[in-house]
C-alpha positions in Angstrom: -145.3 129.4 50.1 -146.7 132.8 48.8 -144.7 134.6 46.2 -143.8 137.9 47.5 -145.5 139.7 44.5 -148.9 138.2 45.9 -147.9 138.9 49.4 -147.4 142.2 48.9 -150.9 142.7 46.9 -152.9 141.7 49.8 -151.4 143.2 52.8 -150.4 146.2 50.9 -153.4 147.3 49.1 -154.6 151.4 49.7 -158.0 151.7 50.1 -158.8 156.1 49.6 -161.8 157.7 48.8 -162.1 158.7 44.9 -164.0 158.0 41.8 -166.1 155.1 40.7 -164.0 154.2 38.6 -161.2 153.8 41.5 -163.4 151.9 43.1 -163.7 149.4 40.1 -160.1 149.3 39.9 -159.3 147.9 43.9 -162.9 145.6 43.4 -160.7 143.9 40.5 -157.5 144.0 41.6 -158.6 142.2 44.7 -160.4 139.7 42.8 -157.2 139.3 41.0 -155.3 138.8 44.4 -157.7 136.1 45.0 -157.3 134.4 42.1 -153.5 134.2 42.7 -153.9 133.1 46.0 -155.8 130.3 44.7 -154.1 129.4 41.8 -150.5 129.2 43.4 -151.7 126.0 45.3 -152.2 124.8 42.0 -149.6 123.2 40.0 -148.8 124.0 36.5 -150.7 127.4 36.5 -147.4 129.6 36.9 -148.6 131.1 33.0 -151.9 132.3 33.9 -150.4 133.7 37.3 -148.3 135.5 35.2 -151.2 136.8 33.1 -153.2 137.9 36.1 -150.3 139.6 37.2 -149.8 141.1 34.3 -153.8 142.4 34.2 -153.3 143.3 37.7 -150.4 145.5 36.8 -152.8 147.4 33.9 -155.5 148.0 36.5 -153.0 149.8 38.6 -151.3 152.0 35.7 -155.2 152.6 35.0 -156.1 153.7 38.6 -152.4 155.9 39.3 -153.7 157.7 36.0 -157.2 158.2 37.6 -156.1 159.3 40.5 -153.1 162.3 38.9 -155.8 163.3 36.7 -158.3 163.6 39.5 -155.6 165.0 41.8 -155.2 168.0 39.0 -158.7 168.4 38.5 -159.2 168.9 42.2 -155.9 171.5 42.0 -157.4 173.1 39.1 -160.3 173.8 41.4 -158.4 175.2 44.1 -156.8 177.2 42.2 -160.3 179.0 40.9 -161.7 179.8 44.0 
């Protein structure tokens, strides 16, 4: 059985257009996803899953960041023409 936290990674995941650094973000956090899809079939790994969830977590506060900041930048912009 697939732990709803991992469930919802996968079939959840947004995919925009953005920075490289976005793009580094979702190329982790999907290798993260993978990992946990692995590892849950795994016994006795429950503490690194809840490591990698909790890197997986990071990328994400990283990426929302990314994205307001850009999101303001891109405002900012607007706002000069």
């Amino acid at each position: 059985m697939i732990p709803l936290f991992i469930y919802s990674l996968v079939f959840n995941m947004q995919y925009e257009p953005g920075t490289i650094d976005c793009h580094i973000f979702l190329e982790c956090k999907e290798q993260i996803e993978k990992m946990l899809l692995r590892l849950n079939k795994v016994e006795n790994t429950e503490h690194i899953c809840d490591q990698l969830q909790s890197i997986y977590k990071q990328i994400e506060g990283m990426h929302e960041l990314k994205k307001v900041k850009r999101k303001k930048i891109l405002s900012n912009k607007e706002l000069i023409k």
